[in-house]
C-alpha positions as a printed Julia matrix, in Angstrom:
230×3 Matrix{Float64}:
 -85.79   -1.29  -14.37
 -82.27   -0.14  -15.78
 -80.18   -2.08  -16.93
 -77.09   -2.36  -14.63
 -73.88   -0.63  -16.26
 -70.25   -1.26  -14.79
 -68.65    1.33  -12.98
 -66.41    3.29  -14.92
 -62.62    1.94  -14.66
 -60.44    4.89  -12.64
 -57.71    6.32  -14.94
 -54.23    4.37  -14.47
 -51.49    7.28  -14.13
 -48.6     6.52  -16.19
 -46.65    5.47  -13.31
 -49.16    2.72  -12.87
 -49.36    1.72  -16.11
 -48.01   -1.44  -17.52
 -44.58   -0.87  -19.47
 -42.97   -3.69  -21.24
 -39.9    -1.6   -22.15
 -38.89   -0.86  -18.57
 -37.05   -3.94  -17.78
 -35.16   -4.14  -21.04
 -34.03   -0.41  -20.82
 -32.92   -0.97  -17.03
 -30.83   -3.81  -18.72
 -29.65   -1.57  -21.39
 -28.75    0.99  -18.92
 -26.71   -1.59  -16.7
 -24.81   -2.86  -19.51
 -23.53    0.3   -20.54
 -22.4     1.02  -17.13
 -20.34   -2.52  -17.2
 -19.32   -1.29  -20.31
 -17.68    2.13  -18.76
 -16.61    0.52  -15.3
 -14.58   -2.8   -17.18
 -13.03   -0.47  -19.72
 -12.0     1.96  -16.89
 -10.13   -0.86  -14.36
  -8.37   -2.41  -17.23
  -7.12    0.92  -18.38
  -5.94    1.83  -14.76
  -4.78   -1.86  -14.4
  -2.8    -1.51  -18.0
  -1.39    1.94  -17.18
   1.0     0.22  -14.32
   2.95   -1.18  -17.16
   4.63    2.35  -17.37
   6.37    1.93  -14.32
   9.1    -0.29  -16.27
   8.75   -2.43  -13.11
   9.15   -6.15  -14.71
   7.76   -7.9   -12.12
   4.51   -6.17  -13.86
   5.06   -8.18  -16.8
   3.58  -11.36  -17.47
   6.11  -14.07  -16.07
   6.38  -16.09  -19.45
   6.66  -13.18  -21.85
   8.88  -10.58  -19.45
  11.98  -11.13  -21.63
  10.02  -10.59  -24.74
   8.58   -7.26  -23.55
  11.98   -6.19  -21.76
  13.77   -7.12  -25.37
  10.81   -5.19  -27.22
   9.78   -2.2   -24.64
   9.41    0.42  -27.1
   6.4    -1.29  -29.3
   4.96   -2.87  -25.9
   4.54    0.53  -24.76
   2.8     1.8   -27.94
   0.66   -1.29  -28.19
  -0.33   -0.36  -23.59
  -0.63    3.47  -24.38
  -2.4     3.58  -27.14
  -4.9     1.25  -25.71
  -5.14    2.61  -22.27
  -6.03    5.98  -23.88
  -7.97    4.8   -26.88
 -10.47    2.39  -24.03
 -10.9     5.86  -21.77
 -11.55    8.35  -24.82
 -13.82    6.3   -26.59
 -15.95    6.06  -23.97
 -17.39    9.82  -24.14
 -17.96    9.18  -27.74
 -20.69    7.46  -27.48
 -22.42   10.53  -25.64
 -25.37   12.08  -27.64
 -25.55   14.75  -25.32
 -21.2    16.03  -25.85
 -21.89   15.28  -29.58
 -25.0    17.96  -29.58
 -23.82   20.1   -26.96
 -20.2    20.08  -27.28
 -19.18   19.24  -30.77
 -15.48   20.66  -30.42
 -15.18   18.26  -27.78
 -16.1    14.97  -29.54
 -14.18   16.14  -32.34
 -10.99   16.21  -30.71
 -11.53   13.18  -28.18
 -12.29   11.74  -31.48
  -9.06   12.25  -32.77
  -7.35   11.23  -29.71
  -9.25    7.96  -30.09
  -7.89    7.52  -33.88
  -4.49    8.34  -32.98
  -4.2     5.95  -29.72
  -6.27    3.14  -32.4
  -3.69    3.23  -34.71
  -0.17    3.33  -31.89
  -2.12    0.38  -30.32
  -2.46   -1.45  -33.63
   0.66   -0.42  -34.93
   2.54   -1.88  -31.64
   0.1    -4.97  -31.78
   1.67   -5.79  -34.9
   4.99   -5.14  -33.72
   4.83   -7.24  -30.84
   2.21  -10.11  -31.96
   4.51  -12.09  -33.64
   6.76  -12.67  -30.78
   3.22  -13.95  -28.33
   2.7   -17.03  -26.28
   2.18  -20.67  -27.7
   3.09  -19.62  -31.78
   1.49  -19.94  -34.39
  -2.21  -19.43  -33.56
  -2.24  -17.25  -30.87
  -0.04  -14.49  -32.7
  -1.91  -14.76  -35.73
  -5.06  -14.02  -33.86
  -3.4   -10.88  -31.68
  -1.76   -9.98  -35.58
  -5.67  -10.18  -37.45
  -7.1    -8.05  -34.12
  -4.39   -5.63  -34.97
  -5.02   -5.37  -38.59
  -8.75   -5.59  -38.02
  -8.46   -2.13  -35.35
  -6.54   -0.16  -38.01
  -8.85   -0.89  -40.8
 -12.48   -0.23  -38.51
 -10.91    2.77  -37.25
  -9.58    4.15  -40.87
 -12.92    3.32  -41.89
 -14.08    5.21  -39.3
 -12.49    7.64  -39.73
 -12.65    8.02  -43.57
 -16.67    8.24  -43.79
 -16.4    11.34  -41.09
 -14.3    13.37  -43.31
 -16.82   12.52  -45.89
 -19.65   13.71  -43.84
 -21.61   10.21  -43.75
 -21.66   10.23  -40.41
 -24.13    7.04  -40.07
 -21.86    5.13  -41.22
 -18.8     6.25  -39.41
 -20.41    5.72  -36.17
 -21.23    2.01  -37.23
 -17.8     1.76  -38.18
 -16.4     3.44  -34.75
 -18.89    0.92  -32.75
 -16.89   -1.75  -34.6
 -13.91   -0.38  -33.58
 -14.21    0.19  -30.76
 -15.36   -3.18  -30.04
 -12.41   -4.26  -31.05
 -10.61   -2.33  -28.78
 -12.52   -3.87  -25.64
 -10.76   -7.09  -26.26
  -8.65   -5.7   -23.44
 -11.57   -6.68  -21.14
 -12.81  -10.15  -22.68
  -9.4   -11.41  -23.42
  -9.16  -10.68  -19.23
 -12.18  -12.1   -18.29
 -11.56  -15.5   -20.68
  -8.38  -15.88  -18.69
 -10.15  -15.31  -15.3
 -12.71  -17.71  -16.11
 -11.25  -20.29  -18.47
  -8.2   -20.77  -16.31
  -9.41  -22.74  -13.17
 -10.87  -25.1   -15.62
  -9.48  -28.46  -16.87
  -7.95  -26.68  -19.8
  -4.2   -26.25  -20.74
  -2.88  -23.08  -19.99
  -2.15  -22.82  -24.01
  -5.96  -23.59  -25.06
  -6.81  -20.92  -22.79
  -4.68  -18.3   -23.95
  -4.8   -19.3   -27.88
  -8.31  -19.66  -27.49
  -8.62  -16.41  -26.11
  -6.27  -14.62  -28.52
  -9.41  -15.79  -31.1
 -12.52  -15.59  -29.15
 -12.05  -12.16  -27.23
 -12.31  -10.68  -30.34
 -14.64  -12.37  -32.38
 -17.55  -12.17  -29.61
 -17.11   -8.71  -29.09
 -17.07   -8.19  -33.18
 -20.33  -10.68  -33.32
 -22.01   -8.42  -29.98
 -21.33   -5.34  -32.09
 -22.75   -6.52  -35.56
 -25.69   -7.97  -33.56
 -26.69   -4.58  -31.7
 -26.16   -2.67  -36.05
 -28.9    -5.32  -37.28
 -31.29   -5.25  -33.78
 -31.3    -1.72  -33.01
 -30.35    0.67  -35.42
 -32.31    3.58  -34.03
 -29.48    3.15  -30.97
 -26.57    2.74  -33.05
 -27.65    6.02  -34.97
 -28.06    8.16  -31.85
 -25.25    6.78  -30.71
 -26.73    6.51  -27.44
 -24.31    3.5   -25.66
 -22.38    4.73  -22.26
């Protein structure tokens, strides 16, 4: 009598088989998208500011921006531009394929960094609901020009690990044009003051998206060195 042996188990094809990175990269992938899409409407949303039209300005600060126009507009269009040609940046596949390319987007990015800080600073210190909420608008400022000097510094230098860790932060920083937006949208039907809000905001926008960035350097470096985020 022989001893009864199991049937052999039928090969699982790799689309059957079990993945536990599937879900995460799907989450990844829809991120990044957010990412693109938020930085894209606020852009096209910002850009309307160049039709000098002051009924685009915010109600409580159109006097300020009518008696300051020329540093609102650097602080808009150097933001508008620097959100839309950072995006690419983050491309492995223009960086390998087309380096010209990322080179000079890259530059774009730099110069549109430093108009947006350089009319942030300009501007800041005549903000809503003084003194907190300019100082934080004036330390995003500073803290834009420094990442992206940084930035740029280490890629003339050829350590170009660490000027894409430095151009994350940066850029980061220059997404505040979505959070502070969304922290308005959602903070505002709430019980708060419209000041908390907005000073809050003038902080917070800026800090989580500094704390998001610093958390994706120490979790996934292998990403952050590809450089693999839209």
């Amino acid at each position: 009598m022989t001893p009864h042996r199991p049937a052999p188990a039928e090969p699982v094809t790799p689309a059957e088989r079990p993945t536990s990175t599937g879900r995460p990269r799907a989450l990844h992938r829809a991120g990044r998208t957010a990412v693109a899409v938020l930085a894209l409407l606020v852009a096209a949303v910002s850009a309307r500011y160049f039709t000098l039209d002051p009924d685009t300005f915010l109600a409580d600060q159109r006097t300020v921006y009518l008696a300051h126009l020329a540093p609102l507009l650097l602080h808009i269009g150097g933001g508008v531009t620097a959100l839309v040609a950072g995006l690419p940046q983050f491309l492995p596949g223009l960086r390998a394929r087309r380096p010209a390319v990322h080179r000079w987007t890259g530059r774009l990015y730099v110069l549109a960094a430093a108009a947006t800080g350089l009319g942030g600073l300009l501007i800041a210190p005549h903000g809503l609901h003084p003194p907190l909420a300019p100082l934080g608008f004036t330390a995003l400022a500073l803290l834009t020009l420094t990442t992206t000097a940084l930035g740029l510094h280490h890629a003339r230098h050829g350590r170009v690990l660490v000027h894409r860790r430095w151009m994350l932060r940066s850029y980061a920083l220059m997404f505040t044009a979505v959070t502070f937006r969304l922290w308005l949208l959602l903070l505002t039907p709430t019980p708060l003051s419209p000041a908390t809000v907005y000073t809050s905001g003038a902080w917070a926008s800026w800090l989580l998206n500094l704390a998001a960035a610093e958390l994706l350097l120490r979790r996934r470096p292998r990403e952050v060195e590809r450089v693999q985020f839209f």
